[in-house]
C-alpha positions in Angstrom: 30.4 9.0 -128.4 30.5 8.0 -132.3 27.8 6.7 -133.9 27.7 4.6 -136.5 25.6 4.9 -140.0 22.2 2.8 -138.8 22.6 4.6 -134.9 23.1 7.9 -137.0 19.9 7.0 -139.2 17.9 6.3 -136.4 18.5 9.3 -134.7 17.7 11.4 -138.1 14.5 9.4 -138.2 13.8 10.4 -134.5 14.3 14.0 -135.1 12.2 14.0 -138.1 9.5 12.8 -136.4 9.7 15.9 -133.8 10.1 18.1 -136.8 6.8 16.5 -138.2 4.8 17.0 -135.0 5.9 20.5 -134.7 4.6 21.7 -137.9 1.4 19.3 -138.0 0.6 19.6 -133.9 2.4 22.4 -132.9 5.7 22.9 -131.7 4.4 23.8 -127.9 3.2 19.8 -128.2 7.0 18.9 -129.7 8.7 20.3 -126.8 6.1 18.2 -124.3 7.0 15.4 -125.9 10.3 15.9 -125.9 10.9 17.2 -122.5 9.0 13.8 -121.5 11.1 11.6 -123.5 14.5 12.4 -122.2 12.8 12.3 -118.8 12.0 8.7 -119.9 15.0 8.0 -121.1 17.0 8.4 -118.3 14.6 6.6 -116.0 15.7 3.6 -118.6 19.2 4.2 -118.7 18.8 3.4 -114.8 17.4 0.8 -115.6 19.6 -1.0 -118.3 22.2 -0.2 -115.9 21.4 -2.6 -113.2 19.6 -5.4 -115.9 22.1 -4.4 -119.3 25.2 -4.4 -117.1 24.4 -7.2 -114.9 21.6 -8.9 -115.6 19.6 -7.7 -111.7 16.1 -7.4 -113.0 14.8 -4.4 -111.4 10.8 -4.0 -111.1 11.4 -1.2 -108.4 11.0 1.4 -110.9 8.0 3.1 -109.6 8.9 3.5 -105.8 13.1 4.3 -107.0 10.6 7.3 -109.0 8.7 8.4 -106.0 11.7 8.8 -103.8 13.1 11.3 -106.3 9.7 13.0 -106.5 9.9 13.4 -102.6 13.0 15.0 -102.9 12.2 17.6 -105.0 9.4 18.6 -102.2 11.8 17.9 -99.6 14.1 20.3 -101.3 12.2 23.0 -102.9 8.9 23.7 -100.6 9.2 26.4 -98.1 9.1 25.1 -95.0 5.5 25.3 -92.8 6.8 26.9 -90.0 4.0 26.1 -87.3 4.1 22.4 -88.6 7.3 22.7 -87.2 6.9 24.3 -84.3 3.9 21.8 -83.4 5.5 18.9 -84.3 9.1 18.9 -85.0 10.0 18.5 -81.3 7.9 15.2 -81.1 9.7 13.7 -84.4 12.7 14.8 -83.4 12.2 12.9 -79.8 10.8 9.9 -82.0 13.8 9.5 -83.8 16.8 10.0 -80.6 14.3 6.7 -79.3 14.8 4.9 -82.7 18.5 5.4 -82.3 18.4 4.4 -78.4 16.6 1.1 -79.5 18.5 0.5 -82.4 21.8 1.0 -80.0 20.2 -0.9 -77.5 19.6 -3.9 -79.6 23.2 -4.0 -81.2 25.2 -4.1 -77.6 22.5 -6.8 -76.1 22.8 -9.3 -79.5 26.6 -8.3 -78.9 26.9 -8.5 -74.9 24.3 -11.5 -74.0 25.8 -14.9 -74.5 23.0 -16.8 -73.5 20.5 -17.0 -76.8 17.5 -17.4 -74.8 18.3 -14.2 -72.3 19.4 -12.4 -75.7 16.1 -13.3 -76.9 14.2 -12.6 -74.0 15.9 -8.9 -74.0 15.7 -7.8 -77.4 12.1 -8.6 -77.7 11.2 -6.8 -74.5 13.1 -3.4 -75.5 11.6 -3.9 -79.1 8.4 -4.2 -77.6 8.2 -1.2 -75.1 10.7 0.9 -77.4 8.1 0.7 -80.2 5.2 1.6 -78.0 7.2 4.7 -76.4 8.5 5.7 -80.2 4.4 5.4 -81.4 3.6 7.6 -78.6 5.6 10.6 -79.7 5.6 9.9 -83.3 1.7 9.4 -83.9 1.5 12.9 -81.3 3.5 14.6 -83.5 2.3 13.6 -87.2 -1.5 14.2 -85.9 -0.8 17.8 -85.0 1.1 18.3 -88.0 -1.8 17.4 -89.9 -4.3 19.4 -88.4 -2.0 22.8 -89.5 -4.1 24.2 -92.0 -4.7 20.6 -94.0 -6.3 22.3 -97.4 -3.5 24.3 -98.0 -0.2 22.6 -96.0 -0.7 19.5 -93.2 3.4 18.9 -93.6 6.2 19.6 -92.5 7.4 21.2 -95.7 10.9 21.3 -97.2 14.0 23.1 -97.3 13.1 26.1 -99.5 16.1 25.5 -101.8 16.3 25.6 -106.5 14.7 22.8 -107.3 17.2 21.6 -109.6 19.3 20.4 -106.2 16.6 17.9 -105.5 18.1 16.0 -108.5 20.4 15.0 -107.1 19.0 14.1 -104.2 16.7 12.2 -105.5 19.3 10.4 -107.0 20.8 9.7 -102.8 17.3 8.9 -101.5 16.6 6.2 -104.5 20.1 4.6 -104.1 19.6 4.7 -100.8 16.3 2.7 -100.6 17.7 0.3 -103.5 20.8 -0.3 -100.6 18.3 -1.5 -98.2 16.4 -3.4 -100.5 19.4 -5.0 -102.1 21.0 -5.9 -98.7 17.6 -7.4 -98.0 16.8 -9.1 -101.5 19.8 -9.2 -103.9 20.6 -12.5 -102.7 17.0 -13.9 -104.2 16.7 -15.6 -107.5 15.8 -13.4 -110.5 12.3 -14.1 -110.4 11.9 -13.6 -106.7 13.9 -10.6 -107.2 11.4 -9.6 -109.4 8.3 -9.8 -107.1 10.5 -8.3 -103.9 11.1 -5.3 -105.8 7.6 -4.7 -107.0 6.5 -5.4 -103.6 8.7 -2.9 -102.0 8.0 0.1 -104.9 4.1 -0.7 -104.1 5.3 0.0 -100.0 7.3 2.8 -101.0 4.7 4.7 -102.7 1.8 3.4 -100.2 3.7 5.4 -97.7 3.8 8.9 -99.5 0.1 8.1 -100.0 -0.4 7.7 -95.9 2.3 10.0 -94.8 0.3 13.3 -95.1 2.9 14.9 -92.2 5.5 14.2 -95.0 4.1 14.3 -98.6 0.6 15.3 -98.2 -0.3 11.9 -99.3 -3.1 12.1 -102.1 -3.8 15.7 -101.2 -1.2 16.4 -103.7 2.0 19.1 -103.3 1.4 22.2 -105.8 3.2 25.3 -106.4 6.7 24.0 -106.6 9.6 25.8 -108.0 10.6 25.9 -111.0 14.2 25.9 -112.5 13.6 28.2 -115.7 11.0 31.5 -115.6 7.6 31.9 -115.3 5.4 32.3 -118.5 3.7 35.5 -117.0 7.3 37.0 -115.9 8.6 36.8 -119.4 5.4 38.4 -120.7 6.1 41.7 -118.9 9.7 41.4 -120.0 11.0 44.0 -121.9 14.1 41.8 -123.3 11.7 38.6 -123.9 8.9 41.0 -125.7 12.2 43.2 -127.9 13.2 39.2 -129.2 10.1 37.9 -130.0 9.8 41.3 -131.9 12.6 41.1 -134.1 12.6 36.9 -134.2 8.6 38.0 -136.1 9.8 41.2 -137.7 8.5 40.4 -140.9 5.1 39.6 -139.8 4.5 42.4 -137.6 6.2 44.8 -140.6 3.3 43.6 -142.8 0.6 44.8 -140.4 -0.3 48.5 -141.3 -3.5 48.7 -138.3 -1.3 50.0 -135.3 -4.0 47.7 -133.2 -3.5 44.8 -134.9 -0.2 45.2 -134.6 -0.4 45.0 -131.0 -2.6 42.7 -130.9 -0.7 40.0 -132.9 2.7 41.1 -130.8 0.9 39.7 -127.5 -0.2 36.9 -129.4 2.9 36.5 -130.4 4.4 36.7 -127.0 2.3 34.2 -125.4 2.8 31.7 -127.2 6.5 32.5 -127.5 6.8 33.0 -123.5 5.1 28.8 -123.7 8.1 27.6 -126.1 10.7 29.7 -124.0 10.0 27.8 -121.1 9.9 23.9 -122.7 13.0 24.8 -124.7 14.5 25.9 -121.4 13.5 22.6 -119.8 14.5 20.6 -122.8 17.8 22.0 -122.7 18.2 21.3 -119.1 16.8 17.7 -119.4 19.0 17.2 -122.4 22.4 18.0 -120.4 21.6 16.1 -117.3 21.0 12.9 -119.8 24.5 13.3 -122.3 25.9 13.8 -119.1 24.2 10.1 -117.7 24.8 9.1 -120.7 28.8 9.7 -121.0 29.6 8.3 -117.9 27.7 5.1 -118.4 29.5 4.6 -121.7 32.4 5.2 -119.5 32.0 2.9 -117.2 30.4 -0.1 -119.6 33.8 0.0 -121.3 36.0 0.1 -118.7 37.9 -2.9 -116.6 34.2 -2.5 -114.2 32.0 -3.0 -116.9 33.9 -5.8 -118.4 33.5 -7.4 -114.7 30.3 -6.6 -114.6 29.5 -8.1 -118.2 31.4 -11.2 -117.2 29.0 -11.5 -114.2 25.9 -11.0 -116.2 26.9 -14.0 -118.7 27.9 -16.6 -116.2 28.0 -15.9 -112.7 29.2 -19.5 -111.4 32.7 -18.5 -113.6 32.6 -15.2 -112.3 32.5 -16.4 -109.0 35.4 -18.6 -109.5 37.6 -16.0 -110.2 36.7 -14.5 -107.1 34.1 -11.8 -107.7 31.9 -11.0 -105.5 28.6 -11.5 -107.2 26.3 -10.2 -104.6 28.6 -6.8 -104.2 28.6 -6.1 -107.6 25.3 -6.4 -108.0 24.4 -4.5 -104.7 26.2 -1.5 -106.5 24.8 -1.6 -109.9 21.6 -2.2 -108.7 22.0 0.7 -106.3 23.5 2.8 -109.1 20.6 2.3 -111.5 18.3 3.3 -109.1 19.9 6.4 -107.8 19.1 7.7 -111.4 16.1 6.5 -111.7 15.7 8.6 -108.9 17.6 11.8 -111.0 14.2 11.2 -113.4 12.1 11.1 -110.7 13.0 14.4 -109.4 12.9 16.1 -112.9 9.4 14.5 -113.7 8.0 16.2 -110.3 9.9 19.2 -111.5 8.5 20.0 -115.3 4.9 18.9 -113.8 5.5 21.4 -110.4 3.6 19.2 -108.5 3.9 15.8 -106.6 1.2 13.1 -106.7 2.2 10.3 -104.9 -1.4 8.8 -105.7 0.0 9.0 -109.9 2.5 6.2 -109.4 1.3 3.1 -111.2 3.0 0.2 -111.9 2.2 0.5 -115.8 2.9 3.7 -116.4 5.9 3.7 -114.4 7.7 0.4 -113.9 6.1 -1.7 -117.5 6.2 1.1 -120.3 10.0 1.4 -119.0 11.0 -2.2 -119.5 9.5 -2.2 -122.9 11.2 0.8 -123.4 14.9 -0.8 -122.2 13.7 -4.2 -124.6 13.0 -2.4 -127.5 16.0 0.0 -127.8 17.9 -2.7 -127.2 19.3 -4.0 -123.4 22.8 -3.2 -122.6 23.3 -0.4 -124.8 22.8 3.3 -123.7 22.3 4.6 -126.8 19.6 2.1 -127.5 17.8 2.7 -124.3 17.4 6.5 -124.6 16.2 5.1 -128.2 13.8 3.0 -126.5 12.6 5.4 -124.2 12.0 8.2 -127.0 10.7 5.9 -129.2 8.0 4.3 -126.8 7.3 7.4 -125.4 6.4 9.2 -128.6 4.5 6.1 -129.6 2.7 6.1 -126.3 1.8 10.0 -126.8 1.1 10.0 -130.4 -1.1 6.7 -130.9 -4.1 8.7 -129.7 -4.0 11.7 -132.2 -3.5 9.4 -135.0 -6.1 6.3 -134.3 -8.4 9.5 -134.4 -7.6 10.3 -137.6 -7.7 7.3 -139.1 -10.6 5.9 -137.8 -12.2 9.4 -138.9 -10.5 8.4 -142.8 -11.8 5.3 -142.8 -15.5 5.4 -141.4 -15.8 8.8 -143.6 -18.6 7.5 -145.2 -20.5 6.6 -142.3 -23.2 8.6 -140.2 -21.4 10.6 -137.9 -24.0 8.7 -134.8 -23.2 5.4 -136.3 -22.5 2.7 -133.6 -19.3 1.1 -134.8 -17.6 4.4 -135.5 -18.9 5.6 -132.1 -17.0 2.6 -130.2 -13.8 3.3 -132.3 -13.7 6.5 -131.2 -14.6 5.5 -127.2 -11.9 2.8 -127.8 -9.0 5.1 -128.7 -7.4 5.6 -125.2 -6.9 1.4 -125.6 -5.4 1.3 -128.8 -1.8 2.5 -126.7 -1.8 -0.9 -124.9 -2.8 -2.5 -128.0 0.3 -1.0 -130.0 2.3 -1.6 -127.1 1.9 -5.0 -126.9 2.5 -5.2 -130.7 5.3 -3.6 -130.8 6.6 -5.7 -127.9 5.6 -9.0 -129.4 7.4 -8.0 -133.1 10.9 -6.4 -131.1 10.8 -10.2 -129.3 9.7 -11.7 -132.6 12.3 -9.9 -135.5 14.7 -8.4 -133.1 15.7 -10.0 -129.8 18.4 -7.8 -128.9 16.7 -4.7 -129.6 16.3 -1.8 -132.2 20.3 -1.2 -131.2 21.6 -4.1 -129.9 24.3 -4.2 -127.2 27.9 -3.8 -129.2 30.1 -6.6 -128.9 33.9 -5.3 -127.8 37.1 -7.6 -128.3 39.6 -6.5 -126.0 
């Protein structure tokens, strides 16, 4: 992983900017930002993976996202034992049916010669199969439900760290993107395009409805959490001994005994708040060198080259005897398993899942102009992108504020036009994020650091 003098630069100039916010801000509002931006840099490695590598455009960001929040419930929440014991036996019968009709199907398409008796067959079992399978399944979900609904109304999860549901959200998004990509990968770009959208819109319309499964819109609080609890480290005799000596010379200073103590839990609070960030930063930050290593890996070796080679012309590809739709069945599946890995750690520094949160914009849009701005096709300029967009994105706000406070200075503080500025300031993000867009597209095509070139 060497970098060379403008990558180095732009890194410095990164950093800097954290630095700034940390002494301006805060540094509890650094580490936010951070934490998020690596989160959102990984979510677009995933996705200059699939589009970088091969050129699949993949608008399935938001539903690959969701799947990796669901396994971080899946994995983490304890399990609602009388959700179980109401309703598990009815899924459970639900899903031997499934597998009956599913089996059923195969040997009649296989067995039947006649098309019209094969026909005639596999439509009645679908038809009775389903209605048996609704029976038992809609039984089930509705007394699931009903178990205490303000508090649970799901089946729970598996009561394991949370930091395994990482990589299982990175299973259940490749998963999904296998289906889909069996289903759609075949489509032209721009049908791809809308299938995928489609299908993330589905994906996460079903954690909204599912309330036996996700709560739906209810919302799933009170997950675990990797690192400690703010309140734990506050009765911690090791934390409270190191935030002592790390403010020695403060504390030293203070001759009132009360004070003293005073300023020490001050102290600690707030210390206990950049423990836990720093914790989750560092976490984030190995799961995304590690991401990030193995990409560069795999970009440079005899796959990537293939997979380059695909991406630039197909028809040639193909003539060499590639096969285009394999390949890009597993880099598309590839990119969204860790898109899913995000997914799972988003759910995880918030502790709680919101399928109802999932929007298209926030979640599928800001991370394409994230992957076109860093520049497509190169790792490094995608975690730029995503750190870069991110920070924009977060740090528009505060400073629109400012400057619309600098400039209408001399106004009445009621004065109309300043008012509207100020009511306007939440817009001014899509506003720079459209500018941005437009002057990346406009100055530099390829991105703030392009794709590099290798001659092998």
């Amino acid at each position: 992983m060497r970098f060379d003098k403008y990558e180095w630069t732009a890194i410095s100039i990164m950093a800097s900017l954290f630095i700034l916010v940390g002494f301006i801000q805060g540094w509890s509002v650094s580490l936010v930002i951070l934490n998020m931006c690596i989160i959102s840099a990984i979510m677009t490695m995933g996705v200059n993976i699939s589009w970088g590598y091969a050129g699949v455009i993949n608008f399935g960001v938001m539903g690959f996202l969701a799947m990796g929040g669901l396994a971080a419930v899946l994995v983490s929440y304890p399990p609602v034992k009388e959700a179980w014991h109401v309703g598990g036996s009815g899924l459970g019968i639900s899903f031997i049916l499934l597998v009956v009709l599913v089996t059923s199907v195969y040997f009649i398409t296989k067995l039947v010669e006649k098309k019209s008796h094969k026909y005639w067959l596999n439509g009645l079992v679908i038809f009775f199969g389903l209605i048996i399978i609704r029976h038992f399944f809609l039984n089930a979900t509705d007394r699931i439900e009903e178990v205490d609904p303000a508090l649970a109304g799901f089946l729970g999860g598996a009561n394991l760290p949370i930091i395994f549901s990482w990589a299982v959200g990175g299973f259940f998004a490749g998963g999904v993107a296998f289906v889909i990509g069996k289903v759609a990968l075949g489509l032209r770009s721009d049908y791809l395009a809308i299938v995928t959208l489609g299908i993330s819109e589905v994906v996460v319309s079903v954690l909204k409805h599912e309330e036996w499964l996700s709560r739906g819109v209810k919302n799933v609080i009170g997950l675990k959490r990797p690192v400690p609890y703010e309140i734990n480290l506050q009765s911690s005799d090791w934390f409270i001994n190191m935030v002592t000596w790390f403010n020695s010379s403060k504390l030293n200073d203070i001759i009132d005994p009360n004070k003293k103590q005073e300023m020490l839990t001050n102290l600690v609070i707030d210390g206990s708040s950049l423990f836990v960030k720093l914790n989750y930063a560092v976490l984030f930050f190995i799961v995304m060198i590690v991401i990030y290593y193995f990409a560069n890996k795999a970009q440079i070796s005899p796959w990537g080259r293939m997979m380059r080679a695909i991406r630039d012309n197909e028809v040639s590809a193909n003539a060499m005897g590639k096969d285009i739709v394999k390949q890009h069945l597993i880099i598309f599946v590839i990119g969204a398993a860790i898109v899913g890995v995000a997914g799972a750690m988003l759910v995880t520094l918030d502790g709680l899942f919101t399928p109802s949160g999932y929007r298209p914009l926030r979640f599928t849009f800001i991370i394409w102009i994230m992957v076109i701005v860093g520049g497509s096709g190169n790792n490094l300029g995608a975690i730029f992108g995503g750190f870069v967009i991110w920070f924009a994105w977060i740090e528009v706000a505060p400073l629109t504020t400012f400057l619309i406070n600098l400039f209408t200075s001399g106004l009445d503080p009621q004065n109309a036009i300043r008012l509207h500025l100020l009511d306007s300031v939440p817009y001014f993000r899509y506003l720079l994020m459209g500018m941005v867009l437009l002057l990346i597209l406009r100055y530099r095509p390829k991105g703030i650091i392009p794709e590099k070139v290798r001659h092998s």
